[in-house]
Backbone of each chain as ProteinMPNN parsed JSONL, in Angstrom:
{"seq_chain_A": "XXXXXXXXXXXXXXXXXXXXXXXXXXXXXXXXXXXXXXXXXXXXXXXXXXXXXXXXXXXXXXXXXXXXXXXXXXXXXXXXXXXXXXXXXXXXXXXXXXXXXXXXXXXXXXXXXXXXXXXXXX", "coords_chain_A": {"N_chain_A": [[94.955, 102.154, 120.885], [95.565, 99.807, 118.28], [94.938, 97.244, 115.783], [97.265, 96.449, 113.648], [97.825, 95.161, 110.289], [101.122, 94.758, 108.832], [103.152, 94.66, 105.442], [105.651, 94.463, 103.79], [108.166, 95.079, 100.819], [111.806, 94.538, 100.763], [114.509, 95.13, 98.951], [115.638, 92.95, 96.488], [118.564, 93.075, 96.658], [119.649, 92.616, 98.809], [120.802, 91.057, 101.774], [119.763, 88.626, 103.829], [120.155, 89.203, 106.35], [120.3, 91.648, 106.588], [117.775, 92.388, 105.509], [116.802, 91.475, 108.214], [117.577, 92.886, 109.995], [116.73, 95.549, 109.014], [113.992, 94.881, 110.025], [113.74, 94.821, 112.549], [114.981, 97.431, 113.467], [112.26, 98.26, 112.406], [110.791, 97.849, 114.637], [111.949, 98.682, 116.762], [111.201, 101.528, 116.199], [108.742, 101.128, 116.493], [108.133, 100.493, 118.795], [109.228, 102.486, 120.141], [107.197, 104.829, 120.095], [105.718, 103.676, 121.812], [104.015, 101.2, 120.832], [103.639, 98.066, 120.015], [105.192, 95.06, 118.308], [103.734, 92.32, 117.32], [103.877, 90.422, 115.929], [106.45, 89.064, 114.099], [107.233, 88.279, 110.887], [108.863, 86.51, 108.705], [109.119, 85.9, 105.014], [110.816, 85.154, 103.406], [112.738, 85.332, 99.739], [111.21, 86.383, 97.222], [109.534, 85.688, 94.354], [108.707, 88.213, 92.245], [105.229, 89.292, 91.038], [105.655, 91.145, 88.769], [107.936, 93.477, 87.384], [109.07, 95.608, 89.389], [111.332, 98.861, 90.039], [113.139, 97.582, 88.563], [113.453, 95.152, 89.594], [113.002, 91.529, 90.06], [112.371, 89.754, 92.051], [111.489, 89.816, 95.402], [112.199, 90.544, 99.28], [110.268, 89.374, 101.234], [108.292, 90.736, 104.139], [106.353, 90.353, 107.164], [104.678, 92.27, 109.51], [103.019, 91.819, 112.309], [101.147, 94.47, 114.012], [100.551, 95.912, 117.034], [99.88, 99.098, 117.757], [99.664, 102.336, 118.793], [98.173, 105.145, 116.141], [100.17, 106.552, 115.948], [102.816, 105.964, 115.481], [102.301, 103.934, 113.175], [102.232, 106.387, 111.53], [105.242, 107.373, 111.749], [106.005, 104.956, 110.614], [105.167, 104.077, 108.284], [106.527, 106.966, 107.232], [109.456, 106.461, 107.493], [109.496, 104.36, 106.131], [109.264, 105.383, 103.752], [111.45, 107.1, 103.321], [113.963, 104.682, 102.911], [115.471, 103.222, 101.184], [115.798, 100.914, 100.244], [113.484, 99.683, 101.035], [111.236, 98.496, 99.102], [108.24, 98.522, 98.234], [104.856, 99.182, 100.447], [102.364, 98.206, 102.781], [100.012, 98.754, 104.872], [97.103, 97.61, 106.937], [94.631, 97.914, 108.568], [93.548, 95.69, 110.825], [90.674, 93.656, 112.368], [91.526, 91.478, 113.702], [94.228, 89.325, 114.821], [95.241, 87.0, 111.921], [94.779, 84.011, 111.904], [97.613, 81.182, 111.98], [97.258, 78.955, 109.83], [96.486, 80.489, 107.516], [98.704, 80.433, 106.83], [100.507, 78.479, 105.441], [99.39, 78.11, 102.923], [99.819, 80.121, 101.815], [102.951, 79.848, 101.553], [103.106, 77.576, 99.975], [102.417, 79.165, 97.268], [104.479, 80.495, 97.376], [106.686, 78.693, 96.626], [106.398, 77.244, 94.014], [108.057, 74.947, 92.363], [108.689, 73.391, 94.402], [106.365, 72.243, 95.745], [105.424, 70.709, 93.215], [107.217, 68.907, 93.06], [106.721, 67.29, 95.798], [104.457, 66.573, 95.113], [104.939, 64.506, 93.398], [106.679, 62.88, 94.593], [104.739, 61.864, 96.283], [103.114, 60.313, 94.885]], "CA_chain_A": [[95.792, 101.176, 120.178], [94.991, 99.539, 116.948], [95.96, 96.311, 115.167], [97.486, 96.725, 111.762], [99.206, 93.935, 109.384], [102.352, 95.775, 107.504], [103.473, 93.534, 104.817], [107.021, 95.766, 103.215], [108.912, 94.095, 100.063], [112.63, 94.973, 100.318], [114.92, 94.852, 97.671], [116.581, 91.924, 96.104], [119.98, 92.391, 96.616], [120.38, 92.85, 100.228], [120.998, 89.701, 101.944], [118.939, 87.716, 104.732], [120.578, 89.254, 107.469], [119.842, 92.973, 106.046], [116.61, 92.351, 106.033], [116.504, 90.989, 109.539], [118.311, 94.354, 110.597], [115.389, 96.26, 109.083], [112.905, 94.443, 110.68], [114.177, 95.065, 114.184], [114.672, 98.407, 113.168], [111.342, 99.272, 112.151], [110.328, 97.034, 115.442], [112.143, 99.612, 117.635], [110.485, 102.51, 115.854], [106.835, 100.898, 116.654], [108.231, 100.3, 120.331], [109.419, 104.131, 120.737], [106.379, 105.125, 120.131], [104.619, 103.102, 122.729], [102.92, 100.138, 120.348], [104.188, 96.565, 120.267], [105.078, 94.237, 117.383], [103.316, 91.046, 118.225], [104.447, 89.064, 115.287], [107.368, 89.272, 112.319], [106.733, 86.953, 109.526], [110.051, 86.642, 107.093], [108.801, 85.018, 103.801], [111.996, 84.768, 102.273], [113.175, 85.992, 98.828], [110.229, 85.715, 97.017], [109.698, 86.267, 92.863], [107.857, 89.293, 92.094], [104.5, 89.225, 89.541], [105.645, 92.206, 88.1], [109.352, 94.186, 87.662], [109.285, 96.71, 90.696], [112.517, 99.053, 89.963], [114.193, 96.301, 88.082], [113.831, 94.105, 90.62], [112.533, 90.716, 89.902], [112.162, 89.208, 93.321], [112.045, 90.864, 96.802], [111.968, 90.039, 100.82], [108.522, 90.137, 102.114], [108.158, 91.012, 105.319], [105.088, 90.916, 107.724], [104.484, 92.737, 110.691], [101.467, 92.334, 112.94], [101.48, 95.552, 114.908], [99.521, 96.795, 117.878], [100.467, 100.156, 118.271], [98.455, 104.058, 118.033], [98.633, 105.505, 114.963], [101.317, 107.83, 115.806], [103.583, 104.768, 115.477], [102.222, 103.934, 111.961], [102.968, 107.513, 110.411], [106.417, 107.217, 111.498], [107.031, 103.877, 110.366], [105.679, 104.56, 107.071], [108.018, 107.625, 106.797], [110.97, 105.698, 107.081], [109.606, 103.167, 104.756], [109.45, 105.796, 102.188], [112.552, 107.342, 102.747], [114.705, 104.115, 102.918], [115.248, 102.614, 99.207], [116.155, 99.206, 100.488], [111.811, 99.02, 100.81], [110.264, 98.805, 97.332], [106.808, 98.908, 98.562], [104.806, 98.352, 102.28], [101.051, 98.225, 102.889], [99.328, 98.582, 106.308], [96.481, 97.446, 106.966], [93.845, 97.749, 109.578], [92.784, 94.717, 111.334], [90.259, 93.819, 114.029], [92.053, 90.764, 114.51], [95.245, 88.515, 113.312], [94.879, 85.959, 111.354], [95.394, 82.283, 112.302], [98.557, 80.956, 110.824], [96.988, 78.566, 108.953], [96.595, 80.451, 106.352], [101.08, 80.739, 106.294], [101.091, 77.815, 104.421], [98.701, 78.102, 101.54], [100.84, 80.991, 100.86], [103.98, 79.045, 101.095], [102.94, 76.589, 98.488], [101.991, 79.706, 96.218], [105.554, 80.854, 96.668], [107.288, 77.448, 95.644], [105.345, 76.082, 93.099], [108.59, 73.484, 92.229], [108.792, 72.788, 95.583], [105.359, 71.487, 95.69], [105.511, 69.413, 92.547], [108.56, 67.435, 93.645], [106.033, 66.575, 96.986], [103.48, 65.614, 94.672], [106.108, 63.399, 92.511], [107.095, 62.048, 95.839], [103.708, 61.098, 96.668], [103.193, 59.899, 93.501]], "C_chain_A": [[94.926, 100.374, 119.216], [95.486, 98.42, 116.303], [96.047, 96.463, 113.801], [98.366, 95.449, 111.443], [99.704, 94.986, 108.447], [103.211, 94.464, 106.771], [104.555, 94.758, 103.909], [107.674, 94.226, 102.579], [110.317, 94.666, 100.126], [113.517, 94.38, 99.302], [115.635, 93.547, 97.646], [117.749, 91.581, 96.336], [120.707, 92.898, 97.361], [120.375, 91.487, 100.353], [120.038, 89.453, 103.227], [118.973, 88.644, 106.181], [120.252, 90.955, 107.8], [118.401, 93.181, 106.39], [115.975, 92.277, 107.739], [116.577, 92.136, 110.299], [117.117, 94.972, 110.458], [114.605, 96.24, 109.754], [113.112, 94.729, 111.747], [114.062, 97.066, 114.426], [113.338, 99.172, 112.984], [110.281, 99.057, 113.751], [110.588, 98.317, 116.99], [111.511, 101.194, 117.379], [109.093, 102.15, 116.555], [106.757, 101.029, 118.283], [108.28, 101.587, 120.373], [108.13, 104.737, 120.849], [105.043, 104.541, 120.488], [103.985, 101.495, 121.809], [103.904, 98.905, 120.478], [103.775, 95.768, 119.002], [104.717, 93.092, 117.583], [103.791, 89.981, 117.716], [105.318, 89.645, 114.371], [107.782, 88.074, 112.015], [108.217, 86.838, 108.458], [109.416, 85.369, 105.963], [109.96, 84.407, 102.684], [111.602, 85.582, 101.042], [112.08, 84.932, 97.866], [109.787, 86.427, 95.402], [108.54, 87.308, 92.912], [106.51, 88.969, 90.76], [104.832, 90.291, 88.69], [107.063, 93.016, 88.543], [108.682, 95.589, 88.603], [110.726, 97.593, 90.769], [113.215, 98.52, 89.822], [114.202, 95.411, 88.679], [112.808, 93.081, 90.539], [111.936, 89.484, 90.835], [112.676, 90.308, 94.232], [111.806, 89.68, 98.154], [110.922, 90.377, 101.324], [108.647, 89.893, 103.667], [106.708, 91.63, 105.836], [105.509, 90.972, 109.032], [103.589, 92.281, 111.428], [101.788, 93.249, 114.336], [100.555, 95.86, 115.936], [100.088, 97.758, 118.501], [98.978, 101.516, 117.589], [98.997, 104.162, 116.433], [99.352, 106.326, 114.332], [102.63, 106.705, 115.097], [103.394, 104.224, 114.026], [102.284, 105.222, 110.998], [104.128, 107.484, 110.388], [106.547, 105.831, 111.027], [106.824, 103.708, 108.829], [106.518, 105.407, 106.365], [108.978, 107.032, 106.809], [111.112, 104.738, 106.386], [109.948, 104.317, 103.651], [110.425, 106.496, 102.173], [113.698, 106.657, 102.51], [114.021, 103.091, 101.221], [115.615, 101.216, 99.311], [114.354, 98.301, 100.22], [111.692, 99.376, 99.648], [108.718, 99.198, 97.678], [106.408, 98.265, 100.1], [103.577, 98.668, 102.231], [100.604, 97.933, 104.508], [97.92, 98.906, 106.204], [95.582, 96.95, 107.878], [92.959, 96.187, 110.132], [91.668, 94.569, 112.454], [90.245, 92.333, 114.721], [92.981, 89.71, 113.427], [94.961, 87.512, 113.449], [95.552, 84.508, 111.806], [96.388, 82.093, 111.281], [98.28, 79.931, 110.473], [97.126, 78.404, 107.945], [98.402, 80.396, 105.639], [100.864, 79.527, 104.922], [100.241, 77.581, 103.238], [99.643, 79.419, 100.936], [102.178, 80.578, 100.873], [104.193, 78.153, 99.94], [102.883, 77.415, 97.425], [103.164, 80.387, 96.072], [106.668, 79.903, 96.049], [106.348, 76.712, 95.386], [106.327, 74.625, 92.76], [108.757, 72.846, 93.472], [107.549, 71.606, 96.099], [104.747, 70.663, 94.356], [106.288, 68.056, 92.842], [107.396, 66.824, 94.964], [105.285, 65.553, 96.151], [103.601, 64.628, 93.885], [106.171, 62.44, 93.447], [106.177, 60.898, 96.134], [103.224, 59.918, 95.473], [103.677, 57.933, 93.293]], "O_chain_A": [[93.706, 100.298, 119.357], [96.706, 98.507, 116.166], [95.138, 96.578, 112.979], [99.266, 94.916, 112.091], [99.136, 95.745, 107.661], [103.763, 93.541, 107.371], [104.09, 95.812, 103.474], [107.773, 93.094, 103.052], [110.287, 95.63, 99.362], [113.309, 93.258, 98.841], [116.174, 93.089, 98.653], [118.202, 90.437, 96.332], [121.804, 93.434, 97.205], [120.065, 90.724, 99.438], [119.506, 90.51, 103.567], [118.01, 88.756, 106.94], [120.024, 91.427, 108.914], [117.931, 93.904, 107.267], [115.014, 92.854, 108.247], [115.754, 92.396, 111.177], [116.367, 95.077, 111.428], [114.208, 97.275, 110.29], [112.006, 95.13, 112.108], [113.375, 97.734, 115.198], [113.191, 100.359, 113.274], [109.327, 99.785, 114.026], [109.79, 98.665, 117.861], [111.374, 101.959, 118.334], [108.46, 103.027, 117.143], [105.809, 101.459, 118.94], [107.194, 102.061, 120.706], [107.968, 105.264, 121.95], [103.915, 104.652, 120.008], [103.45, 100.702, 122.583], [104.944, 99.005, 121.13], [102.623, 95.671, 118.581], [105.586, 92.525, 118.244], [104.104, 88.937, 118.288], [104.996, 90.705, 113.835], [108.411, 87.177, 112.576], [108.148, 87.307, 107.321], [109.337, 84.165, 106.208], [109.977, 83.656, 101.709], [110.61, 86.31, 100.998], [111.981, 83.714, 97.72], [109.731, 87.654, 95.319], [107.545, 87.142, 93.617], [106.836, 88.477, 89.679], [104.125, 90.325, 87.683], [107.347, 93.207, 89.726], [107.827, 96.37, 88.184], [111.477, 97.104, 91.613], [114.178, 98.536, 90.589], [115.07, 94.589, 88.386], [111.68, 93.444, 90.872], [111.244, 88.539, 90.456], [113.556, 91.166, 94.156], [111.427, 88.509, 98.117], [110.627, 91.473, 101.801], [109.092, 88.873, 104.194], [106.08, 92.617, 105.454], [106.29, 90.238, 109.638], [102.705, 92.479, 110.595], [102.411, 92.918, 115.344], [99.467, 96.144, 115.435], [100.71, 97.612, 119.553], [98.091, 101.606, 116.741], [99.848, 103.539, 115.799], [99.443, 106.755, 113.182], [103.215, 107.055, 114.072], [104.49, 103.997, 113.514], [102.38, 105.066, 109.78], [104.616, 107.538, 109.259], [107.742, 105.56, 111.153], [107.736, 103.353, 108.082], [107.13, 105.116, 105.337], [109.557, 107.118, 105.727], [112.145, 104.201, 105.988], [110.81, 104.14, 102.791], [110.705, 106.828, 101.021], [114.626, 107.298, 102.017], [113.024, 102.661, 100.642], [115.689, 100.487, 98.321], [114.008, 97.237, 99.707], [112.011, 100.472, 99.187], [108.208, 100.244, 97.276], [107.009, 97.423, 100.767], [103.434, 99.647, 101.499], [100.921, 96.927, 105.144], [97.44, 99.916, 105.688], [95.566, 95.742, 108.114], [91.854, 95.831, 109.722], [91.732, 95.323, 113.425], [89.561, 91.923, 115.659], [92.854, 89.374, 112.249], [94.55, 86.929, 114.452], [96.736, 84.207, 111.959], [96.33, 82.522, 110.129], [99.295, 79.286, 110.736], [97.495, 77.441, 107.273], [98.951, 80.348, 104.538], [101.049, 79.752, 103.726], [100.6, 76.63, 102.542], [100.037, 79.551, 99.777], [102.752, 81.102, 99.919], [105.162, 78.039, 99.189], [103.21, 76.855, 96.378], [103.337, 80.958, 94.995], [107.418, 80.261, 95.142], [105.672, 75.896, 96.011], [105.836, 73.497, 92.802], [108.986, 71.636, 93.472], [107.724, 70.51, 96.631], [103.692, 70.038, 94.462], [106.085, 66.842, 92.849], [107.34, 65.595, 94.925], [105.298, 64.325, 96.233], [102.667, 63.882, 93.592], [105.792, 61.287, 93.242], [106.39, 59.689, 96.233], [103.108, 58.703, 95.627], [103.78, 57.438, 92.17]]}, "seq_chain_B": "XXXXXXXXXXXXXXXXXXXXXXXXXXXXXXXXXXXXXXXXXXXXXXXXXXXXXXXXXXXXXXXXXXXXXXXXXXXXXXXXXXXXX", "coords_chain_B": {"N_chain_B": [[50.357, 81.526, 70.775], [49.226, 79.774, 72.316], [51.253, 78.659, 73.075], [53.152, 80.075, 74.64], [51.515, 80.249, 76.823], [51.909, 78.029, 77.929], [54.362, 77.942, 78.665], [55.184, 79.737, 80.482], [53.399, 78.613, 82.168], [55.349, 76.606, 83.086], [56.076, 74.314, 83.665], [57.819, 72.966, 81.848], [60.252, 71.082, 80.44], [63.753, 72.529, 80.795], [66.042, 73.029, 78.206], [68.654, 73.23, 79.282], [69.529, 72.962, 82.237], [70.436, 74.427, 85.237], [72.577, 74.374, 87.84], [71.987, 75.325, 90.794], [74.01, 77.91, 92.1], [76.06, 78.642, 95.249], [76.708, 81.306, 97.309], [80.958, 80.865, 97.373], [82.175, 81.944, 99.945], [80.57, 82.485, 101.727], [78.566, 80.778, 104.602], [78.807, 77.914, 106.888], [82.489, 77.485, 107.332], [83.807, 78.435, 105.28], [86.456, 80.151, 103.753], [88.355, 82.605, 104.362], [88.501, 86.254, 103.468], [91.515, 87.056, 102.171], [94.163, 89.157, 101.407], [96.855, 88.434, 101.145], [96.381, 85.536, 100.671], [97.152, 84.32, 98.417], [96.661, 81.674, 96.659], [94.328, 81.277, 97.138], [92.802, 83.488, 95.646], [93.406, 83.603, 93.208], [91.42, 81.708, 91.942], [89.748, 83.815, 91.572], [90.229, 85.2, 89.582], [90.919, 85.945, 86.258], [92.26, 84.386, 83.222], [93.879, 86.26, 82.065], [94.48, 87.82, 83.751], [92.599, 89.283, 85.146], [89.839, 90.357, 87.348], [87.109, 87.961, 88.018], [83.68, 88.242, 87.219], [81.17, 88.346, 89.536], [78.846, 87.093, 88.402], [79.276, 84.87, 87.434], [81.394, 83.494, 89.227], [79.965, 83.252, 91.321], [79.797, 84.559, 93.593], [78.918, 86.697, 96.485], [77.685, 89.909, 96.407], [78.144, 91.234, 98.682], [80.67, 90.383, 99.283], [81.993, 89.792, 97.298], [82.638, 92.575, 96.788], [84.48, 92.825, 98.505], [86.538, 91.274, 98.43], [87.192, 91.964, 95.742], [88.71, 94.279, 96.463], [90.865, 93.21, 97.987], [92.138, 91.825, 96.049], [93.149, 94.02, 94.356], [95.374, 94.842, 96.598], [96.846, 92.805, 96.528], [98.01, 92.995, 93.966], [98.909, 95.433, 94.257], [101.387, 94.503, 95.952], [102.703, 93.026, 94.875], [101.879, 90.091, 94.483], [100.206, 89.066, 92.588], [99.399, 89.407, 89.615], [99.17, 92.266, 87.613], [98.233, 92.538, 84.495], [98.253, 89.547, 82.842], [100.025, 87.677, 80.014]], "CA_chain_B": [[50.495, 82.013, 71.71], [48.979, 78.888, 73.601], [52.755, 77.926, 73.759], [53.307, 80.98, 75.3], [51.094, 80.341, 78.066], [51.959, 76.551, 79.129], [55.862, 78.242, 79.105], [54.996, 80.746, 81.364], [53.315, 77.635, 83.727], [56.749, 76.757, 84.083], [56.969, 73.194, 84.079], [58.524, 72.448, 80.738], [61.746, 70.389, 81.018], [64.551, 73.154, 79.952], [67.185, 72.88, 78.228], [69.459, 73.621, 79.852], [69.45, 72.776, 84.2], [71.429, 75.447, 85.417], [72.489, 74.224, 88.991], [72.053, 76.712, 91.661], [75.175, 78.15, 93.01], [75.918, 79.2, 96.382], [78.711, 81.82, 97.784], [81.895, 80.305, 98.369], [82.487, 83.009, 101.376], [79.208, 82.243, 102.735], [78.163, 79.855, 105.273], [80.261, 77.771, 107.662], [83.576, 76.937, 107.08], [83.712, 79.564, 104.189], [87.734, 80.686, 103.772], [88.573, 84.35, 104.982], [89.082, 86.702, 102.128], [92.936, 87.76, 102.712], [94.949, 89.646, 100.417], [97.767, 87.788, 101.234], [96.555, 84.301, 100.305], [97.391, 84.135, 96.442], [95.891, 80.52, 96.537], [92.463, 81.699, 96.996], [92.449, 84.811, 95.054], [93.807, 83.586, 91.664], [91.056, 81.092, 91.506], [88.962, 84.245, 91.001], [91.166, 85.854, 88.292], [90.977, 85.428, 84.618], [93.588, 83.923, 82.881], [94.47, 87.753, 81.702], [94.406, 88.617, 85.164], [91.167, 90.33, 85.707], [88.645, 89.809, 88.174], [86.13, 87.3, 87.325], [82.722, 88.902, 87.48], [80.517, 87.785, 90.52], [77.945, 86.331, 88.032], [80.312, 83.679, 87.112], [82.238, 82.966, 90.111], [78.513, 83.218, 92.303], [80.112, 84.768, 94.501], [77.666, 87.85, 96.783], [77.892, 91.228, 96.102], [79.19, 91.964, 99.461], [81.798, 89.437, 99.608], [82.687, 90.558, 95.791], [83.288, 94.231, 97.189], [85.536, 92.679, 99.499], [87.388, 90.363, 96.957], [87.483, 92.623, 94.839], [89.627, 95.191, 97.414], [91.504, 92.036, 98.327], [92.5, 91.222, 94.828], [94.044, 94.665, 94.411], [96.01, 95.388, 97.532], [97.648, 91.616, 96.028], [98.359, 93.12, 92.83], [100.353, 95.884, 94.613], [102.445, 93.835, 96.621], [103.016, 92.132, 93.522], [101.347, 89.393, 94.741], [99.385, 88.772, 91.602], [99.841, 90.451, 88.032], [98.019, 93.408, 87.128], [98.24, 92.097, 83.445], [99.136, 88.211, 82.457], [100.379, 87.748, 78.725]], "C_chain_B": [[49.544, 81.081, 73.489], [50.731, 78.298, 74.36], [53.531, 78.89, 74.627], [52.953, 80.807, 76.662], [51.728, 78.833, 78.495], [53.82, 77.244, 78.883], [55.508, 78.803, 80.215], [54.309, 79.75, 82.71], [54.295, 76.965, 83.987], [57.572, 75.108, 83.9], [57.374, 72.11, 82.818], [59.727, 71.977, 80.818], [62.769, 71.511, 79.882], [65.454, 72.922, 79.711], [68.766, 72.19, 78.955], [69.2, 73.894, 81.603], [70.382, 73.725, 84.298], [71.194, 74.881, 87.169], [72.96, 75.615, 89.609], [73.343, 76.801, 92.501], [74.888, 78.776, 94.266], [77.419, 79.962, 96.218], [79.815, 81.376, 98.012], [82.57, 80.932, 99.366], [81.67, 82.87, 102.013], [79.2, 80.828, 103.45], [79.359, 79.098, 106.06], [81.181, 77.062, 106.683], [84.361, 77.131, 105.559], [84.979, 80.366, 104.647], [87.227, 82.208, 103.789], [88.922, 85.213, 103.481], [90.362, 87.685, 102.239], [93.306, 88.12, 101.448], [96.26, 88.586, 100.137], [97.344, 86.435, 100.976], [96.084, 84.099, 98.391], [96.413, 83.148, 95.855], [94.732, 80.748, 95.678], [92.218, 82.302, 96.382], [92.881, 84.522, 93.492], [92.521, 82.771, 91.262], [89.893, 82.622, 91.262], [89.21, 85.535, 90.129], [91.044, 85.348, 87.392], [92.48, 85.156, 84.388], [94.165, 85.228, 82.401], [94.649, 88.579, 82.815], [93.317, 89.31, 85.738], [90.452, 89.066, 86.768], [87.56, 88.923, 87.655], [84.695, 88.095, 87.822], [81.823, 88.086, 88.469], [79.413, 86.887, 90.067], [78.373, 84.848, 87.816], [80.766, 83.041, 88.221], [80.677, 82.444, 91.505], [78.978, 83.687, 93.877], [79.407, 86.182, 95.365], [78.095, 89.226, 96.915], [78.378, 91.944, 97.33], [80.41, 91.542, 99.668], [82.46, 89.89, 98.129], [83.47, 91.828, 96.286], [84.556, 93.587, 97.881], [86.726, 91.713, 98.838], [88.031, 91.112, 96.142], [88.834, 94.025, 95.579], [91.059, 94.094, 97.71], [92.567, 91.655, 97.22], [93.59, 92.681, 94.482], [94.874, 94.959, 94.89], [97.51, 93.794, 96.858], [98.21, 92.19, 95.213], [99.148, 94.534, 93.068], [101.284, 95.316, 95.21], [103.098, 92.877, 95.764], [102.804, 90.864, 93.647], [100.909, 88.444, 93.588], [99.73, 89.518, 90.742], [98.589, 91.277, 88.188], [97.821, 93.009, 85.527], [99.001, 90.401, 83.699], [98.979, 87.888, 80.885], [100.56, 85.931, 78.825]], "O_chain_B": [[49.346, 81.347, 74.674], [51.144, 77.843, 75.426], [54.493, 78.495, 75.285], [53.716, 81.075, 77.59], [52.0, 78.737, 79.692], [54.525, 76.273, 79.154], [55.588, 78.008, 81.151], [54.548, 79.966, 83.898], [54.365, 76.566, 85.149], [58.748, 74.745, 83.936], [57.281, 70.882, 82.808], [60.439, 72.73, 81.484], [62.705, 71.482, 78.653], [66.184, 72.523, 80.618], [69.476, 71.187, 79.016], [68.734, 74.937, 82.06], [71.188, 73.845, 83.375], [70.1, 74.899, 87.734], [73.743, 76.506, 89.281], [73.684, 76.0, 93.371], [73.823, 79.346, 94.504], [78.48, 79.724, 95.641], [79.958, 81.388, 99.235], [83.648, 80.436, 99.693], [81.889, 83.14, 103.193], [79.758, 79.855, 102.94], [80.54, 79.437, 105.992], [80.928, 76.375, 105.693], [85.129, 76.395, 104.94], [84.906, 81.121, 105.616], [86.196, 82.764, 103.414], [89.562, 84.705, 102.56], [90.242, 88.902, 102.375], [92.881, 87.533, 100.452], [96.522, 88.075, 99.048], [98.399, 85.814, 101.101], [95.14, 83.863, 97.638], [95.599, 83.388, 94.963], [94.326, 80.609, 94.524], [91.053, 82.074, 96.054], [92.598, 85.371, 92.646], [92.27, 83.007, 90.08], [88.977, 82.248, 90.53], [88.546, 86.568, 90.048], [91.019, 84.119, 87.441], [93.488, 85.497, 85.007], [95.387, 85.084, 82.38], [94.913, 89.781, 82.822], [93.338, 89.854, 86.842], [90.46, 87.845, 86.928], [87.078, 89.362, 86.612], [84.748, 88.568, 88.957], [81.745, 86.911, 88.109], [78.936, 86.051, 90.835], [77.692, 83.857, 88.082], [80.517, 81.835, 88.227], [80.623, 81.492, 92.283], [78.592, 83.261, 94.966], [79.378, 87.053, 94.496], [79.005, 89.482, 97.703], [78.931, 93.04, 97.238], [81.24, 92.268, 100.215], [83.595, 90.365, 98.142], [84.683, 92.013, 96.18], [85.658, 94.068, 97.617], [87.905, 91.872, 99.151], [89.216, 91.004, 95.83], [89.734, 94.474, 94.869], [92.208, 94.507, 97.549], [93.691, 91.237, 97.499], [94.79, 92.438, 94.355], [95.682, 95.5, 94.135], [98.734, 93.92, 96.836], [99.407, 92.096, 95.484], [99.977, 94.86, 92.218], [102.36, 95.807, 94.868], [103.958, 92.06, 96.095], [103.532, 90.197, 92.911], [101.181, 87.243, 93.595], [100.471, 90.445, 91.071], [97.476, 91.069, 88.672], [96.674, 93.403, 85.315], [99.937, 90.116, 84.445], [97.827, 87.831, 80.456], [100.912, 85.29, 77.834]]}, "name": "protein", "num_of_chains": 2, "seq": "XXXXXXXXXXXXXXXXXXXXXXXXXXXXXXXXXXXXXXXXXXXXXXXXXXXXXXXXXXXXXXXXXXXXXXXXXXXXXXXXXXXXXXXXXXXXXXXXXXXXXXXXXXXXXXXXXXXXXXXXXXXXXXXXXXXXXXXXXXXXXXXXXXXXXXXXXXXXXXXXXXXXXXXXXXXXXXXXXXXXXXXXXXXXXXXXXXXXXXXXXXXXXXX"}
């Protein structure tokens, strides 16, 4: 067994709850095949740097997985045959990350969100 | 070529002080280099999006390699631009 972070953008113009479905979904794939999802991260609908099949924002979704690596071939196959994912990256860890860092990347996905604070403070 | 030699002993006041940088990945309490934290990783992006070169940023040629891996895996997840106009 192996720890991987899978970070998958799906598309724009499913809804909240779609996503959520997925995630469980790909959660019972990692289980069938013996490994265990330890964490799922929803980032919300989050603007894209760059058009991705027209799509100008997506749903990021993180995994942190500890499962073999039988469990990560299938779960990339069904990323790449389901068109709801735009893109998904897994990536070998040898250990997860403190959530700490969550919110430096929260601030970097609302930037007006964190002016109005600093107005506030202000 | 006497001015040659009292350069070469060194202790001529230059120009130009160039303070000595250190790694900012090195030493304690030296941030993790994640793909996923945008934050951190734009400050070593050009305003065109490129990588800033390690001479500049002083950042160490193994921690660069690893930045530099870091900085791309961002720029698929669309994390970061591969171009900024």
């Amino acid at each position: 067994m192996a720890l991987y972070e899978h970070l998958l953008i799906a598309r724009q113009d499913i809804s909240a709850q779609q996503v959520d479905a997925l995630a469980t979904h790909l959660k019972t794939i990692v289980e069938g095949e013996g490994g265990k999802v330890e964490k799922q991260e929803y980032w919300g609908l989050r603007g894209l740097a760059y058009r991705i099949k027209k799509n100008r924002k997506g749903h990021y979704v993180l995994l942190n997985i500890n499962a073999p690596s039988k469990a990560i071939v299938e779960l990339e196959r069904q990323n790449k045959i389901n068109e709801d994912v735009l893109r998904y990256i897994t990536v070998k860890v040898d250990a997860f990350e403190v959530s700490s860092n969550k919110a430096r990347r929260d601030d970097a996905a609302k930037p007006e969100g964190e002016t109005t604070t600093e107005e506030a403070a202000l | 070529m006497s001015h040659a030699g009292s350069r070469e002993g060194g202790d001529k006041r230059r120009p130009f002080f160039r303070r000595k940088k250190t790694c900012p990945f090195s030493g304690a309490g030296a941030p993790k280099i994640d793909y996923k934290d945008t934050k951190l990783l734009q400050r070593f992006i050009s305003e065109r999006g490129k990588i800033v070169p390690s001479r500049i940023t002083a950042v160490s040629t193994r921690k660069q390699r690893l930045l530099a891996v870091a900085i791309k895996r961002a720029r698929f997840m669309a994390l970061l631009p591969y171009v900024m106009r």
